[in-house]
LOMIKE-558532 format. One record per residue (C-alpha): x, y, z; residue in one letter; residue number from 0. Coordinates in steps of 0.02 Angstrom, whole numbers, plus 32768, in hexadecimal, padded with zeros to 4 digits. Example, Ala and Ser with C-alpha at 12.3 -4.5 7.8 and 13.67 -1.06 7.14 Angstrom:
// LOMIKE-558532
X = 8267 Y = 7F1F Z = 8186 r = a k = 0;
X = 82AC Y = 7FCB Z = 8165 r = s k = 1;
***
This chain:
// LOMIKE-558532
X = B076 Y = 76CB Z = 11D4 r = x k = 0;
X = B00B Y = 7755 Z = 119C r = x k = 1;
X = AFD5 Y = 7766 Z = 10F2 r = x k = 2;
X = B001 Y = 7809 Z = 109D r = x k = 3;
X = AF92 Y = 785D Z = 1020 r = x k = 4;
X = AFDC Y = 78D5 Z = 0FA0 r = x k = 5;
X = AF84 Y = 7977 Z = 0F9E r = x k = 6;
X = AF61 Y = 79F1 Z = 0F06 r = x k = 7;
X = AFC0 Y = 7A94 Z = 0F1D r = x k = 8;
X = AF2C Y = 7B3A Z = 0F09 r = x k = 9;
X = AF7C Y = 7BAE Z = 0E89 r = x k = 10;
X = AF56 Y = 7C4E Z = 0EBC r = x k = 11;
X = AF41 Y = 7CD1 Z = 0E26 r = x k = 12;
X = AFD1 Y = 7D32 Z = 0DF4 r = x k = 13;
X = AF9D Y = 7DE7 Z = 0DFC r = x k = 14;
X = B02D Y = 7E4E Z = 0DC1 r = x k = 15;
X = B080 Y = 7DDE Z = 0D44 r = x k = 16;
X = B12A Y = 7E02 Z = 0D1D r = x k = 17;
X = B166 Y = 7D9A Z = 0C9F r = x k = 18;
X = B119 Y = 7D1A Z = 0C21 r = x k = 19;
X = B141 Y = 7CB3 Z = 0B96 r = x k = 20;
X = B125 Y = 7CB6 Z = 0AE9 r = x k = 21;
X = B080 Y = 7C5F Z = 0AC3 r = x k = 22;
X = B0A0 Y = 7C15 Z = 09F2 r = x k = 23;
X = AFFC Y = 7BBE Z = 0A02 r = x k = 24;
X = AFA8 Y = 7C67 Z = 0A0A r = x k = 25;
X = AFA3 Y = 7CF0 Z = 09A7 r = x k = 26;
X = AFDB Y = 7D9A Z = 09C7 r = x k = 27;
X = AF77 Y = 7DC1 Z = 0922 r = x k = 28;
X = AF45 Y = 7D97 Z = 087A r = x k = 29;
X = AFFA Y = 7DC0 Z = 081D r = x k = 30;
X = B084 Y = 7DAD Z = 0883 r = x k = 31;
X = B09E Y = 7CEF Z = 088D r = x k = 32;
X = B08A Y = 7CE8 Z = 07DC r = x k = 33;
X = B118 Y = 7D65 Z = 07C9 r = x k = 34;
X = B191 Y = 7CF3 Z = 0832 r = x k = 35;
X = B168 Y = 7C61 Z = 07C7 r = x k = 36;
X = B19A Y = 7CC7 Z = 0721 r = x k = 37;
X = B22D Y = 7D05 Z = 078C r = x k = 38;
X = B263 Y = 7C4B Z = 07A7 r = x k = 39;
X = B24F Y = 7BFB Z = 071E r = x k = 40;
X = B2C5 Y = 7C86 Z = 06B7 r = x k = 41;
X = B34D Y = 7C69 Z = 072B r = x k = 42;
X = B3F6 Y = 7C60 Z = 06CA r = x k = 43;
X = B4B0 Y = 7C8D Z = 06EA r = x k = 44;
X = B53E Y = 7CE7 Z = 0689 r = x k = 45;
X = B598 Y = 7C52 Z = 0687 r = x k = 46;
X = B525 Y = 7BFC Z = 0616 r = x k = 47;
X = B534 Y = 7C4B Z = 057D r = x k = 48;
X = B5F7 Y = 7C56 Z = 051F r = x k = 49;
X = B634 Y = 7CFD Z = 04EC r = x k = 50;
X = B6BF Y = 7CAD Z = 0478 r = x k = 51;
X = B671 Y = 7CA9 Z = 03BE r = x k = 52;
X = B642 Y = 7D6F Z = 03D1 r = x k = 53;
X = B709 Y = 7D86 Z = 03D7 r = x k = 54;
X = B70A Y = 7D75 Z = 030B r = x k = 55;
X = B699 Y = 7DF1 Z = 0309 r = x k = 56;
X = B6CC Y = 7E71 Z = 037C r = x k = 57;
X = B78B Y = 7E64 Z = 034D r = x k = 58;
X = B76B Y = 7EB2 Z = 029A r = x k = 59;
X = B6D6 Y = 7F35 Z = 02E3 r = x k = 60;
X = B711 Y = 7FEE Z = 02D0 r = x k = 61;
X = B776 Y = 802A Z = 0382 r = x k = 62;
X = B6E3 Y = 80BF Z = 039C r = x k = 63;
X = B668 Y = 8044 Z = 0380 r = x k = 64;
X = B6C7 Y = 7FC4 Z = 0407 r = x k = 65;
X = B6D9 Y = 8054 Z = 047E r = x k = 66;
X = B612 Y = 8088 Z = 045D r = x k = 67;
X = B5DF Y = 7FDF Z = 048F r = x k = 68;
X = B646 Y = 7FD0 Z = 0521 r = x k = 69;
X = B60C Y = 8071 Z = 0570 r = x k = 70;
X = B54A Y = 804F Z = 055A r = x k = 71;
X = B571 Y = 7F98 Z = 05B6 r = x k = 72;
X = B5C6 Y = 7FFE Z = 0637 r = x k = 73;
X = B526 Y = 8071 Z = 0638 r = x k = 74;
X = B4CF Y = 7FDB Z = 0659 r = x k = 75;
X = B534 Y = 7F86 Z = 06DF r = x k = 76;
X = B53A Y = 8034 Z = 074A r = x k = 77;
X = B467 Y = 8026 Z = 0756 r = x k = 78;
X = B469 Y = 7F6E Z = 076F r = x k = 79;
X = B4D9 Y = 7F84 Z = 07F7 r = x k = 80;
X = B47E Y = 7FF1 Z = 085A r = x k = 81;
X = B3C7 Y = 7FBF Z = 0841 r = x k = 82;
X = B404 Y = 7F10 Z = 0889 r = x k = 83;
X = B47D Y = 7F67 Z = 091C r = x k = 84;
X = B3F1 Y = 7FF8 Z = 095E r = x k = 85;
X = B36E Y = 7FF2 Z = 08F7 r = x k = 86;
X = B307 Y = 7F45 Z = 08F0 r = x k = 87;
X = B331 Y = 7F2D Z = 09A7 r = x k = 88;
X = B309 Y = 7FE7 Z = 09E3 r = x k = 89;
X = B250 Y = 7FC7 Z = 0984 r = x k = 90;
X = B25A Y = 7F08 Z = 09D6 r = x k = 91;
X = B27D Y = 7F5A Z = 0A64 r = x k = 92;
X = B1EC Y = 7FD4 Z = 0A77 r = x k = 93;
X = B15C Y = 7F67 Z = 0A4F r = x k = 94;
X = B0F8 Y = 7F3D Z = 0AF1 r = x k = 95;
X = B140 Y = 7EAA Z = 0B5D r = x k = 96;
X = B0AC Y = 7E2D Z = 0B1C r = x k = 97;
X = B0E1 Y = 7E3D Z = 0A5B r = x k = 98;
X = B14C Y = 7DA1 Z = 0A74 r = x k = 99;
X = B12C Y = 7D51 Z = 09CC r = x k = 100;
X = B14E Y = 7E15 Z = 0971 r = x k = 101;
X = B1E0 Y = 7E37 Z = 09CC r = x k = 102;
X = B220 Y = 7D83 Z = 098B r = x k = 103;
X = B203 Y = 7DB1 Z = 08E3 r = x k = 104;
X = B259 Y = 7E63 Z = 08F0 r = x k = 105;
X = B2FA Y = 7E1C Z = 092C r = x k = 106;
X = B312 Y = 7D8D Z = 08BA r = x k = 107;
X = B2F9 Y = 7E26 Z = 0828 r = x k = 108;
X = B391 Y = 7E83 Z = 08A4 r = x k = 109;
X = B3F2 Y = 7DEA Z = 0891 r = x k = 110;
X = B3CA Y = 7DE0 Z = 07E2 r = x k = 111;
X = B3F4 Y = 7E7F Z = 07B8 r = x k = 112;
X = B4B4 Y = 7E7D Z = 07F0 r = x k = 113;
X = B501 Y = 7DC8 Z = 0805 r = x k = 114;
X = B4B6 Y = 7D94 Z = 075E r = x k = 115;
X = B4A2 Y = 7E48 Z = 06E7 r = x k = 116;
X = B516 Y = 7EBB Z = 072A r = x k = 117;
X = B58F Y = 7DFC Z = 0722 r = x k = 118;
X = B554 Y = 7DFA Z = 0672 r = x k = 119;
X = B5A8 Y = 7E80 Z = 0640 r = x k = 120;
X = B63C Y = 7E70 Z = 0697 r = x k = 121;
X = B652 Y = 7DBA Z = 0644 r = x k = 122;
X = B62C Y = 7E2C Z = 0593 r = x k = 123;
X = B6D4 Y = 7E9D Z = 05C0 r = x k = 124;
X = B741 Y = 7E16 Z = 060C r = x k = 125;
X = B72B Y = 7DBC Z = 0548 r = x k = 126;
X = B72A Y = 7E55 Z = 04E7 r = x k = 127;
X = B7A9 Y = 7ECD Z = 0546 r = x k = 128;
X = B847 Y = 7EB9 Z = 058F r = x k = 129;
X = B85F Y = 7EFA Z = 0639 r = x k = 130;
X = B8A4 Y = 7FA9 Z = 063E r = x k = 131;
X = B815 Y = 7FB7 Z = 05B6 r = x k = 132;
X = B78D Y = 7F78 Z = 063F r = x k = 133;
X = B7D3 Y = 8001 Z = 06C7 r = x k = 134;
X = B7D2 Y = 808A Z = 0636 r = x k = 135;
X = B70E Y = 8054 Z = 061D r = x k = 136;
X = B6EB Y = 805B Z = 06CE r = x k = 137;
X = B746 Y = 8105 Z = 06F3 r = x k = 138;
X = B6F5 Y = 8149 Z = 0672 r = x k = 139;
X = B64E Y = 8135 Z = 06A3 r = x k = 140;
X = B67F Y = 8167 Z = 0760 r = x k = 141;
X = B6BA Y = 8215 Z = 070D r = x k = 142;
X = B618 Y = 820D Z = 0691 r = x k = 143;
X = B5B9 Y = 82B2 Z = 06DC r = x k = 144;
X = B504 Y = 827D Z = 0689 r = x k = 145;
X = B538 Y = 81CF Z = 06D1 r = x k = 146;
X = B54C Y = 81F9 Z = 077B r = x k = 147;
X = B4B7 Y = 8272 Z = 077E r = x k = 148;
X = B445 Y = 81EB Z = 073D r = x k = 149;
X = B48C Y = 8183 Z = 07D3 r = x k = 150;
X = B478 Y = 8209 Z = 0848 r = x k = 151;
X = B3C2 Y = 8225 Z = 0813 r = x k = 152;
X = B388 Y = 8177 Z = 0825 r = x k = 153;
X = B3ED Y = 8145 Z = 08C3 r = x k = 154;
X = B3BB Y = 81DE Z = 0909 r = x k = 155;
X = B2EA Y = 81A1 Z = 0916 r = x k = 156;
X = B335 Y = 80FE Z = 0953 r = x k = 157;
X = B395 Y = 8158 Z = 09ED r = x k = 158;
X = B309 Y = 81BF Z = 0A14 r = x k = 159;
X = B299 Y = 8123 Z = 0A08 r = x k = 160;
X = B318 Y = 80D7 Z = 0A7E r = x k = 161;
X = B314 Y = 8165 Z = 0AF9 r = x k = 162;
X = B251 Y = 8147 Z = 0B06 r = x k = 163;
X = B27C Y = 8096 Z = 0B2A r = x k = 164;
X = B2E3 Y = 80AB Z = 0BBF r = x k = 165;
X = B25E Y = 8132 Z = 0C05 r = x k = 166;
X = B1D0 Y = 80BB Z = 0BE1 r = x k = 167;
X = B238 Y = 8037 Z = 0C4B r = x k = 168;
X = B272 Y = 8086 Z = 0CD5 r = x k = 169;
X = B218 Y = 8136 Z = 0CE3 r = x k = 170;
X = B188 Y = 810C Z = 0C90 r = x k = 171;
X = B11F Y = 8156 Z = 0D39 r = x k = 172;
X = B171 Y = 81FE Z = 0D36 r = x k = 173;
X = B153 Y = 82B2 Z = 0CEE r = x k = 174;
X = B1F0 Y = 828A Z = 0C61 r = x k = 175;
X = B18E Y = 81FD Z = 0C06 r = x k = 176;
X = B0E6 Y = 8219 Z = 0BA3 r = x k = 177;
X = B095 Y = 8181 Z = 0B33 r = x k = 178;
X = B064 Y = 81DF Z = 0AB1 r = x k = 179;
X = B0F6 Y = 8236 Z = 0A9D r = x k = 180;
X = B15E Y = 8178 Z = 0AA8 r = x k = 181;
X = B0C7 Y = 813F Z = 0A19 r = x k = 182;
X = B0FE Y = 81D7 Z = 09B1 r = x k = 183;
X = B1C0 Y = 81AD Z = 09BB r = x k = 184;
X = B19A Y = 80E0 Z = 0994 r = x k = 185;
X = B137 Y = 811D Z = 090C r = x k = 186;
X = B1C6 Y = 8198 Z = 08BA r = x k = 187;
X = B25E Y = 8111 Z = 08D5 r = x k = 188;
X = B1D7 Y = 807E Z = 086F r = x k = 189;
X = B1D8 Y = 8109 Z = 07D0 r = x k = 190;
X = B280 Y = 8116 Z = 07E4 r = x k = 191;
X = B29F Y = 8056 Z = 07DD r = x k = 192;
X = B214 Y = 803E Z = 0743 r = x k = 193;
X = B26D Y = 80D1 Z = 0709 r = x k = 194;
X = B32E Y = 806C Z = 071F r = x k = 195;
X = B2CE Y = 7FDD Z = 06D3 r = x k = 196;
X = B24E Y = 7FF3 Z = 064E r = x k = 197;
X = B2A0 Y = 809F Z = 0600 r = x k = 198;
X = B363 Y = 80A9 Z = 0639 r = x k = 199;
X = B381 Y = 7FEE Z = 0625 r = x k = 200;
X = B335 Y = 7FC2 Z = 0584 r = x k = 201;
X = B376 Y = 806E Z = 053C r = x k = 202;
X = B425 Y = 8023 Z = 0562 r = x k = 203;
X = B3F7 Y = 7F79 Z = 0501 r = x k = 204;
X = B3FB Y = 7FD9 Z = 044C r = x k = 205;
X = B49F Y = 7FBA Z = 041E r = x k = 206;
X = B4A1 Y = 7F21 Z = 0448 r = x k = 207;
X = B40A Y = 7F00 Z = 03F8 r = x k = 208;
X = B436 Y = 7F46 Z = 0357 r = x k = 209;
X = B4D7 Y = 7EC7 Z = 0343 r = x k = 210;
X = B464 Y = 7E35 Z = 037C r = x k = 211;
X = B3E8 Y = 7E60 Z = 02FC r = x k = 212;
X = B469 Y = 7E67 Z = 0267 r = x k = 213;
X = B4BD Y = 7DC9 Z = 02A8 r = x k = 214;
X = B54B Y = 7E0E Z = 0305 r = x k = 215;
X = B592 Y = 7DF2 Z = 03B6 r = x k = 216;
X = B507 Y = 7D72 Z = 03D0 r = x k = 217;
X = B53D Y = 7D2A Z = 0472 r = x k = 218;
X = B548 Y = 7DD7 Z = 04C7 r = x k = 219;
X = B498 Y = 7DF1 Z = 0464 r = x k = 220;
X = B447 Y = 7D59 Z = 04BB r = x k = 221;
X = B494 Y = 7D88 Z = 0566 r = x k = 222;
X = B426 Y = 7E1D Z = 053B r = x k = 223;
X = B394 Y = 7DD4 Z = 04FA r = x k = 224;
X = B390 Y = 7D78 Z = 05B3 r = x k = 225;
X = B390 Y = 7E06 Z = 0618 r = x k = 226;
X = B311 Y = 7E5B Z = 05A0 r = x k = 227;
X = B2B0 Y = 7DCF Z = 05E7 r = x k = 228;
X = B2DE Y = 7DE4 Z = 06A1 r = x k = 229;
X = B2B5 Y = 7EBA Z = 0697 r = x k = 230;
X = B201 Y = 7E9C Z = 0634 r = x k = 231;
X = B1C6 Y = 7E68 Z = 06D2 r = x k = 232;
X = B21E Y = 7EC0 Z = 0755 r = x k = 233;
X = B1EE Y = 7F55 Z = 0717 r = x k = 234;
X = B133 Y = 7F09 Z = 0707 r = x k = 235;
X = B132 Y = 7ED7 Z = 07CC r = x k = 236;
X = B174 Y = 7F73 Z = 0813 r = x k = 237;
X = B102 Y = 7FDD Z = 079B r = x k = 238;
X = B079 Y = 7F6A Z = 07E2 r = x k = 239;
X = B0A0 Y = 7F94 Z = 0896 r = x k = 240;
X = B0B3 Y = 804D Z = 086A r = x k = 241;
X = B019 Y = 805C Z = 0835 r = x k = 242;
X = AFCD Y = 8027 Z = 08C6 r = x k = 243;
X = B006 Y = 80A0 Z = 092E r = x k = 244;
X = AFD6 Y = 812A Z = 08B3 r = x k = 245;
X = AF24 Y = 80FB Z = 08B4 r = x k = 246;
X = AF2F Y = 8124 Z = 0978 r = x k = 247;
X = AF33 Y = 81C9 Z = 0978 r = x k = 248;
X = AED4 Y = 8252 Z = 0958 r = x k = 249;
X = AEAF Y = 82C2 Z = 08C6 r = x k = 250;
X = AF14 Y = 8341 Z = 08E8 r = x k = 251;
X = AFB3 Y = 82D7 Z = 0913 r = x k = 252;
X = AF9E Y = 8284 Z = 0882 r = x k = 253;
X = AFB5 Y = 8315 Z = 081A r = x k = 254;
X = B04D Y = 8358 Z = 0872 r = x k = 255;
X = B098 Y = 82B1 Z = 085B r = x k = 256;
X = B05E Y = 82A8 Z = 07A4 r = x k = 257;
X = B0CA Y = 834E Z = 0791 r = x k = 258;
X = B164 Y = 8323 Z = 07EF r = x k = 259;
X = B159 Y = 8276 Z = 0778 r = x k = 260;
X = B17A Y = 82DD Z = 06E0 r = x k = 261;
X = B1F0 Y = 8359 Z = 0723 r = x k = 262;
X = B242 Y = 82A0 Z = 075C r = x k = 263;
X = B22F Y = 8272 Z = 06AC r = x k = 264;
X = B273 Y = 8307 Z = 066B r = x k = 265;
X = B313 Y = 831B Z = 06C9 r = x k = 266;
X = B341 Y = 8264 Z = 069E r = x k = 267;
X = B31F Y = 8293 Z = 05E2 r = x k = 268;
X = B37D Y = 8312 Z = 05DE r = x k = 269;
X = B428 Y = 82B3 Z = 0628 r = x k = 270;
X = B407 Y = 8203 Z = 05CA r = x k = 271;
X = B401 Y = 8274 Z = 0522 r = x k = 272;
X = B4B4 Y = 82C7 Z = 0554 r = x k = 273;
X = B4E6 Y = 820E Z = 057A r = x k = 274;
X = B4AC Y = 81B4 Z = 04E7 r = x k = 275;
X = B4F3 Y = 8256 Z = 0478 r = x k = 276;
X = B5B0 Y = 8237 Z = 04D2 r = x k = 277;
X = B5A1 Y = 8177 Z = 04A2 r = x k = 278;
X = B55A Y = 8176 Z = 03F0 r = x k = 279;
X = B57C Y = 820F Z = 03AB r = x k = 280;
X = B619 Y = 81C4 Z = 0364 r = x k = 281;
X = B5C8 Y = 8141 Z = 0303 r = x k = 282;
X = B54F Y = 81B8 Z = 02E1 r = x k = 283;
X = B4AB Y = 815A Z = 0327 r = x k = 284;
X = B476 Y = 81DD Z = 03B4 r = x k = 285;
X = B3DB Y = 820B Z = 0352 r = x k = 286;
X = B3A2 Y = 815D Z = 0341 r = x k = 287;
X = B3BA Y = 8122 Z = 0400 r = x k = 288;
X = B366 Y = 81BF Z = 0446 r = x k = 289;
X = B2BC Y = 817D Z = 03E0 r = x k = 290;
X = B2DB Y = 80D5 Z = 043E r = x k = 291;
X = B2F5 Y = 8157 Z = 04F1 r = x k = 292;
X = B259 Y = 8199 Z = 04CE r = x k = 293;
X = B1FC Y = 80FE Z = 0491 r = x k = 294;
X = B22E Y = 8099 Z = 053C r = x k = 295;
X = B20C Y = 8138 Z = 0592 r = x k = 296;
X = B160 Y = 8120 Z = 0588 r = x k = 297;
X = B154 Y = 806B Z = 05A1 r = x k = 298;
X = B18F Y = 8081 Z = 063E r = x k = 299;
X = B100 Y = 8116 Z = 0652 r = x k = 300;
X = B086 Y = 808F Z = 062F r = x k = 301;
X = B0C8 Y = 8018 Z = 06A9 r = x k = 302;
X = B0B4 Y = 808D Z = 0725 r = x k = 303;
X = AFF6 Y = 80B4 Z = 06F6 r = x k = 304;
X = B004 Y = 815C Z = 0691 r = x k = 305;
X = AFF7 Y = 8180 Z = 05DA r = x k = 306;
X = B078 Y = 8188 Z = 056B r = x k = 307;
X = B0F2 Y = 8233 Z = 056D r = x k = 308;
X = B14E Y = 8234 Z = 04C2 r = x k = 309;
X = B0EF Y = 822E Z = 0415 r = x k = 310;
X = B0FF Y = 8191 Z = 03CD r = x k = 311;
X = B18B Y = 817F Z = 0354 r = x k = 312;
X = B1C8 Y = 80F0 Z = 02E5 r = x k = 313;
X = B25E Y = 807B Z = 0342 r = x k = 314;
X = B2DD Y = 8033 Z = 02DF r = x k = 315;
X = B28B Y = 7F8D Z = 02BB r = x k = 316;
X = B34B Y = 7F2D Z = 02DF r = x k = 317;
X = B327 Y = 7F6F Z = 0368 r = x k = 318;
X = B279 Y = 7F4F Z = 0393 r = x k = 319;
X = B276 Y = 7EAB Z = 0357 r = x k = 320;
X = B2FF Y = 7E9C Z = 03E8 r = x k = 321;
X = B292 Y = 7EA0 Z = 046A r = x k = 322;
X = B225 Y = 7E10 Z = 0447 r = x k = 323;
X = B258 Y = 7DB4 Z = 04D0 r = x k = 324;
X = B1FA Y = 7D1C Z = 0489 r = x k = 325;
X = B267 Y = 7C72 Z = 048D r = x k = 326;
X = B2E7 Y = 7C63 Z = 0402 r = x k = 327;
X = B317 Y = 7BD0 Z = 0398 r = x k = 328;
X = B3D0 Y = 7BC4 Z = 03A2 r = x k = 329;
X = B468 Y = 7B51 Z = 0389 r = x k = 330;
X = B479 Y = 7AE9 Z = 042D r = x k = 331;
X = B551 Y = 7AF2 Z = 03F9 r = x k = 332;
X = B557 Y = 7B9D Z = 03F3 r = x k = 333;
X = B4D6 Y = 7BEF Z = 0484 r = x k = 334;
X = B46E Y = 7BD3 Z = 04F3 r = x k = 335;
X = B3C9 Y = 7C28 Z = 04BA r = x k = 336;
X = B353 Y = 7C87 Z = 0530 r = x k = 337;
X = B2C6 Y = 7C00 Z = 0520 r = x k = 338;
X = B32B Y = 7B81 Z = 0583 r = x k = 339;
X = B2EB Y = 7B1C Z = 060F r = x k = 340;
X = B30F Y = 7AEC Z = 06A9 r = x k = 341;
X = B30D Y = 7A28 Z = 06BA r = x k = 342;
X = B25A Y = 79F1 Z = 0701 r = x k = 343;
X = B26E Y = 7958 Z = 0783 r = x k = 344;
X = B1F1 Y = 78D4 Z = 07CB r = x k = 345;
X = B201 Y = 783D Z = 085B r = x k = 346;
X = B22F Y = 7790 Z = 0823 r = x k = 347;
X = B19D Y = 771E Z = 0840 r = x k = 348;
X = B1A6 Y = 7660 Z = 0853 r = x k = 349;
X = B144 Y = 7656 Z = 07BE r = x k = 350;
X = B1EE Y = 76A5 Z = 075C r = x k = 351;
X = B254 Y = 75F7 Z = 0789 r = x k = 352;
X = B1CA Y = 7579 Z = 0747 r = x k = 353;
X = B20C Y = 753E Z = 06A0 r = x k = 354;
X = B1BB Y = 74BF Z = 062D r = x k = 355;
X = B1F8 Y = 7420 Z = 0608 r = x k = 356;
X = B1E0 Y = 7433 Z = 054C r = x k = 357;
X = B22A Y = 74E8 Z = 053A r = x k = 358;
X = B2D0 Y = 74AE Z = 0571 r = x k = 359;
X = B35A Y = 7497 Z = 04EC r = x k = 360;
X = B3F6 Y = 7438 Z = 0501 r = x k = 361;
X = B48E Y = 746B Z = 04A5 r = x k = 362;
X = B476 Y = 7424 Z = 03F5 r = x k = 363;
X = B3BD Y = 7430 Z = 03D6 r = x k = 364;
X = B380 Y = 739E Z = 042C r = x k = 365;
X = B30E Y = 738E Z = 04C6 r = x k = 366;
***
């Protein structure tokens, strides 16, 4: 019988590759894996943290001030629910096909953003608010004109981005797609998500805020507290990205775009003070939360790479002291506290199952 030899199979090179996988032992570059990791390791869920002992509280707070509080959640959960529907995946969606590890990071933030916030604050209204109350909320804030034209606004950079993305896929050779012109329109719906995030966001958190920092409606405070955490660096990563793009083009683009930013600015302004003035004008704290507007207006400015827009101006310090997202010391019986971790694991080694004669103690304290 003749003896077979196996023979090595010549892999030829691939010269128009397709599709490849994502590489986690390289980096795309010098941020992004780090961003994943700080992603991870603040994973939490609404379940975890009780809503019961805010009921004492909230049972004997004044009805405008209950309906006040209500309405900015429901501010809240409108935003969260469509930065994780369209807009995290529309930005996921237009980074280039190699950006595996960035596009990983982007939609865990979209997951984040609705099955755990916008969650959140549903768990907050299921506790505090009966039903018919809930559909009131939500009805209200469908109706809400400054509301919906916020919405409209934002999700309106994250269709057009989206429009770019099917041309970039499937036309991306013919006269109706241009790259600088798909650059421009990634670049406008990342402001408007550091925008959702960094200024629209963390405006909402005031109220909330200001009972946490007098000791009142803890729970929903901490809930809050967490996804303080969660936005600080969303709004970091996509700011990171944007800028990035920015610094490709030229002088004179950059200018344009440095104009339509504040007109941008400006329009949102302009509805978020007509919103805040419909929610806390009847417990007469309008003035105060339009300081906190304008202070997280700029922050997200800076995250983007430009200087501040607003003159500085002194924050309630409740408030302020709010947003230290640094871990809290808390009662393990009554909340969770955003410092928690998640359990670290390690193999059993054989090593683990040696015991020592002398170290083993019968029942009774003898050997």
């Amino acid at each position: 019988m003749k003896k077979t030899t196996d023979k090595k199979i010549k892999l030829e090179p691939v010269l128009d590759v397709l599709y490849n996988g994502a590489n986690w032992n390289q980096k795309e570059d010098d941020y992004t894996q780090h961003f994943y990791e700080q992603n991870l390791s603040q994973f939490w869920r609404p379940e975890d943290i009780s809503l019961q002992p805010d009921l004492n509280v909230w049972h004997v707070l004044p009805e405008k001030v209950q309906l006040a509080y209500a309405r900015n959640l429901l501010v809240l959960t409108f935003l969260d629910t469509h930065q994780g529907d369209i807009g995290m995946p529309v930005v996921s969606r237009s980074l280039d096909d190699h950006f595996h590890q960035r596009k990983a990071v982007i939609n865990f933030m979209a997951a984040m953003e609705n099955a755990v916030h916008a969650k959140s604050y549903s768990n907050i209204f299921m506790t505090y608010m009966s039903t018919p109350d809930i559909d009131d909320l939500f009805l209200w804030g469908e109706k809400h004109p400054n509301l919906q034209n916020i919405m409209k606004s934002i999700v309106g950079y994250y269709k057009e981005l989206d429009r770019y993305n099917y041309l970039k896929k499937f036309m991306e050779d013919s006269k109706e797609f241009n790259e600088v012109d798909f650059n421009v329109a990634q670049w406008k719906a990342m402001v408007a998500s550091v925008f959702l995030e960094t200024w629209l966001f963390y405006s909402g958190f005031y109220y909330p805020l200001f009972f946490y920092g007098q000791g009142k409606l803890m729970q929903a405070g901490e809930i809050i507290n967490l996804i303080l955490r969660d936005e600080s660096i969303h709004g970091l990563y996509i700011g990171r990205l944007a800028q990035e793009i920015y610094e490709t083009f030229d002088n004179a683009r950059q200018e344009a775009l440095q104009t339509w930013l504040y007109e941008f600015l400006l329009e949102l302004y302009h509805e978020q003070n007509e919103l805040v003035e419909s929610i806390y004008d009847e417990v007469e704290l309008s003035h105060d939360v339009k300081v906190f507007v304008r202070y997280n207006a700029n922050k997200a400015l800076m995250n983007l790479g430009f200087d501040p827009y607003f003159e500085q101006e002194e924050v309630n310090p409740v408030v302020l002291n709010g947003l230290n997202t640094e871990t809290k010391t808390m009662d393990n019986f009554s909340m969770k506290g955003n410092g928690y971790q998640k359990m670290k694991s390690e193999m059993l080694k054989d090593s683990d199952f040696e015991f020592k004669q002398e170290k083993i103690i019968k029942f009774g304290g003898k050997k």
